[in-house]
C-alpha positions as CSV (number, residue, x, y, z in Angstrom):
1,X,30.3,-41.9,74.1
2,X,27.0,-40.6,73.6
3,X,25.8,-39.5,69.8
4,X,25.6,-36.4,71.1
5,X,29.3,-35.8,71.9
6,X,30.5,-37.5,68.5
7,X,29.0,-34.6,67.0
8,X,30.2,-32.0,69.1
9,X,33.5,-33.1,68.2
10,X,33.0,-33.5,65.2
11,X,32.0,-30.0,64.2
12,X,34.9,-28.6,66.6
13,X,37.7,-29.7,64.3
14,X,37.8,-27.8,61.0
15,X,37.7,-30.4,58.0
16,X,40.2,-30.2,55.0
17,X,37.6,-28.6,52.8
18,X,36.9,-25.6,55.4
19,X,41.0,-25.8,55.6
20,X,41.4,-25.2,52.4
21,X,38.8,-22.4,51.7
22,X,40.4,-20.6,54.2
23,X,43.7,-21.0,52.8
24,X,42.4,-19.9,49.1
25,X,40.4,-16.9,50.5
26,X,43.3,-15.7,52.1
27,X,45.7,-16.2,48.9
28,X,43.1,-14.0,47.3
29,X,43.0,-11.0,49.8
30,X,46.3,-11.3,49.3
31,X,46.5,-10.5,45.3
32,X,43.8,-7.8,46.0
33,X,45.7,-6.5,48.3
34,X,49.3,-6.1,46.3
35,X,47.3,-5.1,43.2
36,X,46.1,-2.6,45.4
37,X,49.1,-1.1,46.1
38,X,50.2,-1.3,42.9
39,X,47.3,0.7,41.8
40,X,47.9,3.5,44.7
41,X,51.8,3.5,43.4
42,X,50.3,3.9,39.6
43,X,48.0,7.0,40.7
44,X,50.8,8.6,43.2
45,X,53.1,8.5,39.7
46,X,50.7,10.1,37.6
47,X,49.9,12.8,40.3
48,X,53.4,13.4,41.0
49,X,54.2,13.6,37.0
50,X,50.8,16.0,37.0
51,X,52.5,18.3,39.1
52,X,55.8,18.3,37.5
53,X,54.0,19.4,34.5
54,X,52.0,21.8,35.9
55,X,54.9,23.7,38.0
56,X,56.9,23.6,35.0
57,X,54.0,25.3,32.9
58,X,54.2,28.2,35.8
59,X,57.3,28.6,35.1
60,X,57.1,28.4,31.7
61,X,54.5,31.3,31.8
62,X,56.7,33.4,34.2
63,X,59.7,33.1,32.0
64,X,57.8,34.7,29.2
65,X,56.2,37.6,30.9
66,X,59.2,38.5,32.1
67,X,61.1,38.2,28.7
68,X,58.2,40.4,27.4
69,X,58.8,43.1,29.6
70,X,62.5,42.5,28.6
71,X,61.3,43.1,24.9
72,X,58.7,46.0,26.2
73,X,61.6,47.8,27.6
74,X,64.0,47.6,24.4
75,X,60.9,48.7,22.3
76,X,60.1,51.8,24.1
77,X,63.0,53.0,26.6
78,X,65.3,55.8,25.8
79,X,68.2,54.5,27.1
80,X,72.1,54.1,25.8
81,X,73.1,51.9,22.9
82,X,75.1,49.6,25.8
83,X,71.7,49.1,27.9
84,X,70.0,48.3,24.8
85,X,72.5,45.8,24.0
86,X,72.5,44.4,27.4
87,X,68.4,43.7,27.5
88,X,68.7,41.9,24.6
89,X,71.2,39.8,25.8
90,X,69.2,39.3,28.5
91,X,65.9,38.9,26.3
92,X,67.9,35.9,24.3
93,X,68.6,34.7,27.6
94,X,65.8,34.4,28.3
95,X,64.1,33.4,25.5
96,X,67.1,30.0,25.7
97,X,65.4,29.5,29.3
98,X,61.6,29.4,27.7
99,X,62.7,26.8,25.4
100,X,64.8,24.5,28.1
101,X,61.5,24.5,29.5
102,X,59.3,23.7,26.7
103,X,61.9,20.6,26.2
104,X,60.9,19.7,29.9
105,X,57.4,20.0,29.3
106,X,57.5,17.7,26.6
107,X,60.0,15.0,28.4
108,X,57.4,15.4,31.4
109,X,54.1,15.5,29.3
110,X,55.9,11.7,27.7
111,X,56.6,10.3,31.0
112,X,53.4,10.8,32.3
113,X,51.9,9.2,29.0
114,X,54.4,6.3,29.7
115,X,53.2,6.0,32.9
116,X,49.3,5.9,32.2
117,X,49.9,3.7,29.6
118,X,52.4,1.0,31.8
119,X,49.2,0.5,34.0
């Protein structure tokens, strides 16, 4: 065998060390990449409790114009004693809604602190 072809062989077959860097570099793609995805979970919760918050804060804000021009309409309509009675019924209603949802708020507003602050 010629010198020549001992080291072509030689250099052909991977040794332990190269083995084992391979192995090791490949254990840590692996963490990177599942700490990754745990980091793309963590920011799809937060958006997803984001939007909760903010769709609740529309409604929140639609509830009470509407239970203003409930009050508006008490305050300045002519109408029977009944109807009167009936709007403010309605306003207290309403008014029962508005706070359900500021509860929600605040349970979502949590959460989402709970969330940022698991990560």
């Amino acid at each position: 065998m010629t010198s020549q072809s001992f080291f072509s062989q030689e250099t052909s077959v991977p040794s332990e060390k190269a083995i084992q860097e391979a192995k090791t570099a490949e254990e840590h793609q692996n963490k990177i990449n599942k700490e990754q995805k745990k980091i793309e979970k963590h920011q799809r919760e937060v958006k997803s409790a984001e939007k909760s918050i903010k769709k609740t804060q529309k409604k929140i804000e639609k509830q009470k114009a509407s239970n203003q021009k409930t009050d508006s309409q008490i305050a300045t309509s002519k109408i029977s004693e009944e109807e009167i009675q009936k709007l403010k019924i309605k306003s207290t209603k309403q008014k029962l809604e508005i706070d359900k949802l500021e509860l929600k708020l605040l349970q979502q507003k949590k959460e989402l602190e709970e969330i940022r602050a698991s990560f």
